[in-house]
PyMOL Python script that loads the backbone (N, CA, C, O; Angstrom):
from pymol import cmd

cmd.read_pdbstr("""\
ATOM      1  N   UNK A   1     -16.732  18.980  -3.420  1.00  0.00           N
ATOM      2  CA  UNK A   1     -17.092  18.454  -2.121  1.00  0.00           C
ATOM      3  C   UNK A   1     -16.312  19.205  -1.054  1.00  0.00           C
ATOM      4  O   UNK A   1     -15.245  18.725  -0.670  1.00  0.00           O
ATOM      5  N   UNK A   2     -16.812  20.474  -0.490  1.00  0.00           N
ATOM      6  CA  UNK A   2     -15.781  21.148   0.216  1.00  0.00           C
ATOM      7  C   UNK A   2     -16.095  20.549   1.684  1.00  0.00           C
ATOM      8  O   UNK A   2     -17.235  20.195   1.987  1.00  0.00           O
ATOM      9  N   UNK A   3     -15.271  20.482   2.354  1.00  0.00           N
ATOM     10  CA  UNK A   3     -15.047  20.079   3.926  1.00  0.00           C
ATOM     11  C   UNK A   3     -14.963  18.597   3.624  1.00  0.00           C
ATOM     12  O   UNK A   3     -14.944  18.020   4.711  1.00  0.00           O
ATOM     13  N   UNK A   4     -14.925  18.037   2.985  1.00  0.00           N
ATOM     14  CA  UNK A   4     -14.803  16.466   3.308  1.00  0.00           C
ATOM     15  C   UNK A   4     -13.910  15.757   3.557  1.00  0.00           C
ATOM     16  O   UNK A   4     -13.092  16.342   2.847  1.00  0.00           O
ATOM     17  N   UNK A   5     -13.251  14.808   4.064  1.00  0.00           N
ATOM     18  CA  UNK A   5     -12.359  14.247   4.234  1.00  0.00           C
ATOM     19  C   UNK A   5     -12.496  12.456   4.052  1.00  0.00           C
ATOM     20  O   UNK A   5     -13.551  11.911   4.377  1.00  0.00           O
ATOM     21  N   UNK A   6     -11.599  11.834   3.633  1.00  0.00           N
ATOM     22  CA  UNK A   6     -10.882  10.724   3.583  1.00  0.00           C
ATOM     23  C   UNK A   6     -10.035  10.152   4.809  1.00  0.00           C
ATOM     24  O   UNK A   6      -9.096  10.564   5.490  1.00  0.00           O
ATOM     25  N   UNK A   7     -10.683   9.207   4.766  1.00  0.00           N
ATOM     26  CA  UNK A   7      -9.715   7.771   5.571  1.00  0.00           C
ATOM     27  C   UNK A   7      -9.665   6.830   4.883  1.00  0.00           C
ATOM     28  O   UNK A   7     -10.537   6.257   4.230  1.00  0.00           O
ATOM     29  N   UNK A   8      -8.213   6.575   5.070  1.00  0.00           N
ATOM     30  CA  UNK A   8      -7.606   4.981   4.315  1.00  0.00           C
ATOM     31  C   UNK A   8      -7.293   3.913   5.551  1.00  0.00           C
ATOM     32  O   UNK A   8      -6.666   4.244   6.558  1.00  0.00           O
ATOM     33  N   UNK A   9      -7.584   3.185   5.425  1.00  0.00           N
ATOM     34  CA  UNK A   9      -6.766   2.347   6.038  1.00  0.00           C
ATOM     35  C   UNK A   9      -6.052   0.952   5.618  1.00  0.00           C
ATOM     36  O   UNK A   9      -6.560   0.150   4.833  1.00  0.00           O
ATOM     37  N   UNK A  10      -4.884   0.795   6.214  1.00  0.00           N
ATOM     38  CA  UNK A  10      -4.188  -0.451   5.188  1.00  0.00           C
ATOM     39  C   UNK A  10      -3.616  -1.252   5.864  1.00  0.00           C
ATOM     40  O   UNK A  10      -2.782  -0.823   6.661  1.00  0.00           O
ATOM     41  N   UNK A  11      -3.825  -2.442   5.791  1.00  0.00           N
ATOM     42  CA  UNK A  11      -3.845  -3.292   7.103  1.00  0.00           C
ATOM     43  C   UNK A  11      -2.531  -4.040   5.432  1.00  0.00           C
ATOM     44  O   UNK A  11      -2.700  -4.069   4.213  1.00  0.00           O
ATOM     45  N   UNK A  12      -1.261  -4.535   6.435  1.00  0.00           N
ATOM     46  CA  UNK A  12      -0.344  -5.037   5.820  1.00  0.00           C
ATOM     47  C   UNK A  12       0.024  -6.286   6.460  1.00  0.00           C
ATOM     48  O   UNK A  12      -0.052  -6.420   7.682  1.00  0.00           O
ATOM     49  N   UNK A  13       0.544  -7.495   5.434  1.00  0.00           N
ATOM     50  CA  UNK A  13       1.054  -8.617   6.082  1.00  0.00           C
ATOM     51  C   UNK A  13       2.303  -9.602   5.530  1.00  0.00           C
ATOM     52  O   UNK A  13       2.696  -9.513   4.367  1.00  0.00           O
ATOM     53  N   UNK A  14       2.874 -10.534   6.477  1.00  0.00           N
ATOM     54  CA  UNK A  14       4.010 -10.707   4.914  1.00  0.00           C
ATOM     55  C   UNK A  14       3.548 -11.869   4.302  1.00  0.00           C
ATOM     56  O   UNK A  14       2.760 -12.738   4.675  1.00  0.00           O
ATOM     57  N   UNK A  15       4.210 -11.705   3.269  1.00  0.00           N
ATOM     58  CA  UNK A  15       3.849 -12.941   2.112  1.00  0.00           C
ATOM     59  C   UNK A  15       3.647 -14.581   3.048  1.00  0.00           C
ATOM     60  O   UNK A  15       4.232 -14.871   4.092  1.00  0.00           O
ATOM     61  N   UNK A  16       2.638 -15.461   2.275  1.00  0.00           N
ATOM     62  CA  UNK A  16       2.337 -16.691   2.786  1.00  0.00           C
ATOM     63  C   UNK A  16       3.634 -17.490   1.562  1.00  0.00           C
ATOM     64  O   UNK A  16       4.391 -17.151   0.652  1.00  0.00           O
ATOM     65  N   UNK A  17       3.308 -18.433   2.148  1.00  0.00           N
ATOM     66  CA  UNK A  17       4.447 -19.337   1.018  1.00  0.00           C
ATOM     67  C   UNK A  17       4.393 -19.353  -0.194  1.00  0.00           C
ATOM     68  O   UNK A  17       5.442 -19.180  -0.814  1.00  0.00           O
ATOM     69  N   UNK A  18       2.882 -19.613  -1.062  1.00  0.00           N
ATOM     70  CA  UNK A  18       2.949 -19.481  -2.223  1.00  0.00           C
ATOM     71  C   UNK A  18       3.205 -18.108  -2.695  1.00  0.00           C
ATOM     72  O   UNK A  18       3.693 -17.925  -3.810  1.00  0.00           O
ATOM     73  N   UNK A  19       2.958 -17.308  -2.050  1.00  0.00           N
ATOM     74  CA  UNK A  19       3.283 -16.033  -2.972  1.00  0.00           C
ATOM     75  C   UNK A  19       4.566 -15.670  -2.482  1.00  0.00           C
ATOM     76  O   UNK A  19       4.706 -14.466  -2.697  1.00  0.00           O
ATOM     77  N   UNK A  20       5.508 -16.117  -1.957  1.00  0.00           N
ATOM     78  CA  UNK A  20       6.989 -16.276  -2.047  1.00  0.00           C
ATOM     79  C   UNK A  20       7.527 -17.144  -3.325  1.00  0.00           C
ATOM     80  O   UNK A  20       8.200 -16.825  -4.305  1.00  0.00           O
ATOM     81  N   UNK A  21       7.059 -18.138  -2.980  1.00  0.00           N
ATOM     82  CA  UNK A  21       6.938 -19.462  -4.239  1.00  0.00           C
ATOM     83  C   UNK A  21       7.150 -18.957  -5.894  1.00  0.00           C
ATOM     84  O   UNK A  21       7.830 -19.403  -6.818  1.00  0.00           O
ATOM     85  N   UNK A  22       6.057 -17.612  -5.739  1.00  0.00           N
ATOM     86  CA  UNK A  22       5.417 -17.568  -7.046  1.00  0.00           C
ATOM     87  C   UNK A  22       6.430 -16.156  -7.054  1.00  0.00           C
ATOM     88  O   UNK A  22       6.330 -15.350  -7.979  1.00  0.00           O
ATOM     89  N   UNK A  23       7.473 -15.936  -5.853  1.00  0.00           N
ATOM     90  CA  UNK A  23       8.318 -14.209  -6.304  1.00  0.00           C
ATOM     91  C   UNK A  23       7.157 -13.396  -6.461  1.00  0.00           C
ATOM     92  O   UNK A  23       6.924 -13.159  -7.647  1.00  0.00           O
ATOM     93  N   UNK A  24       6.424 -12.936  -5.726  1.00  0.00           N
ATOM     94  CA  UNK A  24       5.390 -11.699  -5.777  1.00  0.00           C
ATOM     95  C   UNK A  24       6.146 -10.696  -5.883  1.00  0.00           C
ATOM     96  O   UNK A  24       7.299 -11.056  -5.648  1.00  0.00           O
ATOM     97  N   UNK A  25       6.086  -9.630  -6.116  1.00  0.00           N
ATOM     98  CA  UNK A  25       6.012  -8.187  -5.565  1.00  0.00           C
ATOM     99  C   UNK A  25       5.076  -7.731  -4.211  1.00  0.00           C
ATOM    100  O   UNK A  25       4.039  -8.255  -3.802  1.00  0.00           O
ATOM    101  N   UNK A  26       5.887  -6.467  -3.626  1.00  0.00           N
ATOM    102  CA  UNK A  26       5.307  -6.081  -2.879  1.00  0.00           C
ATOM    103  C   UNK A  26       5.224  -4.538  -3.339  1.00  0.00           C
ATOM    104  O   UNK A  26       6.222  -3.857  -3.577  1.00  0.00           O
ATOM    105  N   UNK A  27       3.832  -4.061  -3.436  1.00  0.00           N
ATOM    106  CA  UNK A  27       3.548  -2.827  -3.915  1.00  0.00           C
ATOM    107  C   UNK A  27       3.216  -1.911  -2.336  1.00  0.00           C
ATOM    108  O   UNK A  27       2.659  -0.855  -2.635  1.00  0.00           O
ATOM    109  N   UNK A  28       3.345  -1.998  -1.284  1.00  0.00           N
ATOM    110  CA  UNK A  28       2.776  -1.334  -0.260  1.00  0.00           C
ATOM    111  C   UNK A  28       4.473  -0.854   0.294  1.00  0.00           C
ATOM    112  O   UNK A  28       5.251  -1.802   0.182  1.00  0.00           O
ATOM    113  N   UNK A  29       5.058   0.311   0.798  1.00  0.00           N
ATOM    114  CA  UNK A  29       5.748   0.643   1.310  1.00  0.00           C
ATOM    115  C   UNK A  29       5.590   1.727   2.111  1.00  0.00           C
ATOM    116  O   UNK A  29       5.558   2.850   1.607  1.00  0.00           O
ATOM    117  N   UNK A  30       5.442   1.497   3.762  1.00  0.00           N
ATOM    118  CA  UNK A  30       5.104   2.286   4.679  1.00  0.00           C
ATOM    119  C   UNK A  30       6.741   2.852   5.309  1.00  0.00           C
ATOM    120  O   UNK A  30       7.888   2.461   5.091  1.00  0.00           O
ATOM    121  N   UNK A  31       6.244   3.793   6.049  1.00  0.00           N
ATOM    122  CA  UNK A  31       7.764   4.171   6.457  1.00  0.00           C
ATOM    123  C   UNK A  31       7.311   6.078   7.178  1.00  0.00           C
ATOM    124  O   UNK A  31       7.096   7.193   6.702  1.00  0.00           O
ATOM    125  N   UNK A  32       7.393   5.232   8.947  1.00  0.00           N
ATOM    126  CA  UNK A  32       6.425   6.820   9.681  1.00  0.00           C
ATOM    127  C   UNK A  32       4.907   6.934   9.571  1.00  0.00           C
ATOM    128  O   UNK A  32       4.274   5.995  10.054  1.00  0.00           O
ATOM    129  N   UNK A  33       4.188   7.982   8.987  1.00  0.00           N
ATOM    130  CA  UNK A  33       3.388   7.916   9.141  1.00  0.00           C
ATOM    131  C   UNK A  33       2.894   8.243   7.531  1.00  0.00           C
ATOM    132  O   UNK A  33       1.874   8.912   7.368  1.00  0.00           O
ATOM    133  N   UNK A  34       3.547   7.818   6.536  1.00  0.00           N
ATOM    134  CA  UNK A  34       3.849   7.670   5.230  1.00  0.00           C
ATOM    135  C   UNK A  34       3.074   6.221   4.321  1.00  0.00           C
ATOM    136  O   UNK A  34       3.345   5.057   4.617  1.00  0.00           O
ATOM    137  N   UNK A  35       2.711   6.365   3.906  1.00  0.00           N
ATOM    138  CA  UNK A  35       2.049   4.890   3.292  1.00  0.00           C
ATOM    139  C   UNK A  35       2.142   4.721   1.688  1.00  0.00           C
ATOM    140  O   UNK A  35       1.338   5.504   1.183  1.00  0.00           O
ATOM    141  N   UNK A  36       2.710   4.114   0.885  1.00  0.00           N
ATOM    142  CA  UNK A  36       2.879   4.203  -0.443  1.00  0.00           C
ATOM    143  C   UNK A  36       2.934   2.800  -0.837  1.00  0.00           C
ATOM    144  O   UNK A  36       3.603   1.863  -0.403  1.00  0.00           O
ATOM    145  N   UNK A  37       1.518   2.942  -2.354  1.00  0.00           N
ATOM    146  CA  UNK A  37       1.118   1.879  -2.771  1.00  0.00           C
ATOM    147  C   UNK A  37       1.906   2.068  -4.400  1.00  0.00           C
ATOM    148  O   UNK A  37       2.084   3.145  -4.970  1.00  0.00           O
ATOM    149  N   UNK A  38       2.197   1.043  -4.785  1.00  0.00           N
ATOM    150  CA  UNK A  38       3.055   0.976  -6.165  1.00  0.00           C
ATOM    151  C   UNK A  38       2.233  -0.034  -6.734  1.00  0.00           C
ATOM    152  O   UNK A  38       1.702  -0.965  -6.128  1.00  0.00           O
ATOM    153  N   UNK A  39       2.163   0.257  -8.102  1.00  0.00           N
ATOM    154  CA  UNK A  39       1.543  -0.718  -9.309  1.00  0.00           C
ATOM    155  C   UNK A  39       2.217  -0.630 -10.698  1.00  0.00           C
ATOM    156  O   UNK A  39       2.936   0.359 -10.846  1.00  0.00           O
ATOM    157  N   UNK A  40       2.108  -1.567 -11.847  1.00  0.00           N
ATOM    158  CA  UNK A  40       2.683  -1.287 -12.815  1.00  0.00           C
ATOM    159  C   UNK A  40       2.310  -0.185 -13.472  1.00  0.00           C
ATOM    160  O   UNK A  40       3.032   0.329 -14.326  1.00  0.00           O
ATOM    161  N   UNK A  41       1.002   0.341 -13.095  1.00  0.00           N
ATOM    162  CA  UNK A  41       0.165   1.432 -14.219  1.00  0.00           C
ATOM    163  C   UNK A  41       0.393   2.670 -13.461  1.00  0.00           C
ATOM    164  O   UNK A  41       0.985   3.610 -13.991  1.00  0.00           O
ATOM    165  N   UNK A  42      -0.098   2.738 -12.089  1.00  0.00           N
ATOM    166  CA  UNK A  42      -0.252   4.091 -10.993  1.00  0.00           C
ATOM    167  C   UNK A  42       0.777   3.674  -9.875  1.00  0.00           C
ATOM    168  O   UNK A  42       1.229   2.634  -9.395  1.00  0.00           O
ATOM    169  N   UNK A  43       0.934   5.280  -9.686  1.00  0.00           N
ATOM    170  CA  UNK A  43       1.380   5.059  -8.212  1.00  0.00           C
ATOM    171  C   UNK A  43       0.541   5.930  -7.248  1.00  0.00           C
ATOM    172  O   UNK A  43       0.364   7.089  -7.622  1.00  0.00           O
ATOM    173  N   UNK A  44       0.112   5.638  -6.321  1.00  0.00           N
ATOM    174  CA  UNK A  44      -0.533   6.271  -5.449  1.00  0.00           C
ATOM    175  C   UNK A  44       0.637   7.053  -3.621  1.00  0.00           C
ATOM    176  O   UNK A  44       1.214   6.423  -2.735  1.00  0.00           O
ATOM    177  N   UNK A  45       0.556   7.817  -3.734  1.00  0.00           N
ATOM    178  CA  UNK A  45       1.236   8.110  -2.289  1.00  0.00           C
ATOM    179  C   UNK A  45       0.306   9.087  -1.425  1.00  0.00           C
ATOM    180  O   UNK A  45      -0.499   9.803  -2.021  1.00  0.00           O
ATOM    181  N   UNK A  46       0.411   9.129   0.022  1.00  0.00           N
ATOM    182  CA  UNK A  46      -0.608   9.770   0.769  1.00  0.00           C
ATOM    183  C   UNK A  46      -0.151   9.880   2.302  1.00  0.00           C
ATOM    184  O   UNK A  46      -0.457   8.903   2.986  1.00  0.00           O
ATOM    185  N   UNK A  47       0.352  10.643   2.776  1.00  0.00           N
ATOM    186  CA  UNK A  47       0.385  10.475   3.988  1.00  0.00           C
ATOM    187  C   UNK A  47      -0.820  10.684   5.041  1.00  0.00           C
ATOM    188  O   UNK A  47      -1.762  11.452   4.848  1.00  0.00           O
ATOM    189  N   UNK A  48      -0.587   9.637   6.526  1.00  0.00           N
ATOM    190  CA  UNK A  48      -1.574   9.354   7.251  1.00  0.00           C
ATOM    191  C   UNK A  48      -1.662  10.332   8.619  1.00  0.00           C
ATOM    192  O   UNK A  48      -2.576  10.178   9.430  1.00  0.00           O
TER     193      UNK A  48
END
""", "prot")
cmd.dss("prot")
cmd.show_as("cartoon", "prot")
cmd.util.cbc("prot")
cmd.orient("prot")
């Protein structure tokens, strides 16, 4: 697919009570114009 491009967008928020409650994880770590998603299996990173 030459010339194509990608947009992400990632709309972030903080935890509601139960998922404090329940100790979530947070897999999203932004930082600049940097955006990095974490999972137990993949990690994805990409800057914006």
């Amino acid at each position: 697919m030459s010339g194509a491009s990608v947009k992400v967008a990632v709309r972030v928020r903080p935890f509601n009570s139960r998922e404090t409650s329940k100790e979530s994880k947070c897999i999203i770590q932004m930082q600049g114009n940097s955006t990095r998603s974490r999972s137990g299996v993949c990690c994805v990173s990409r800057a914006t």
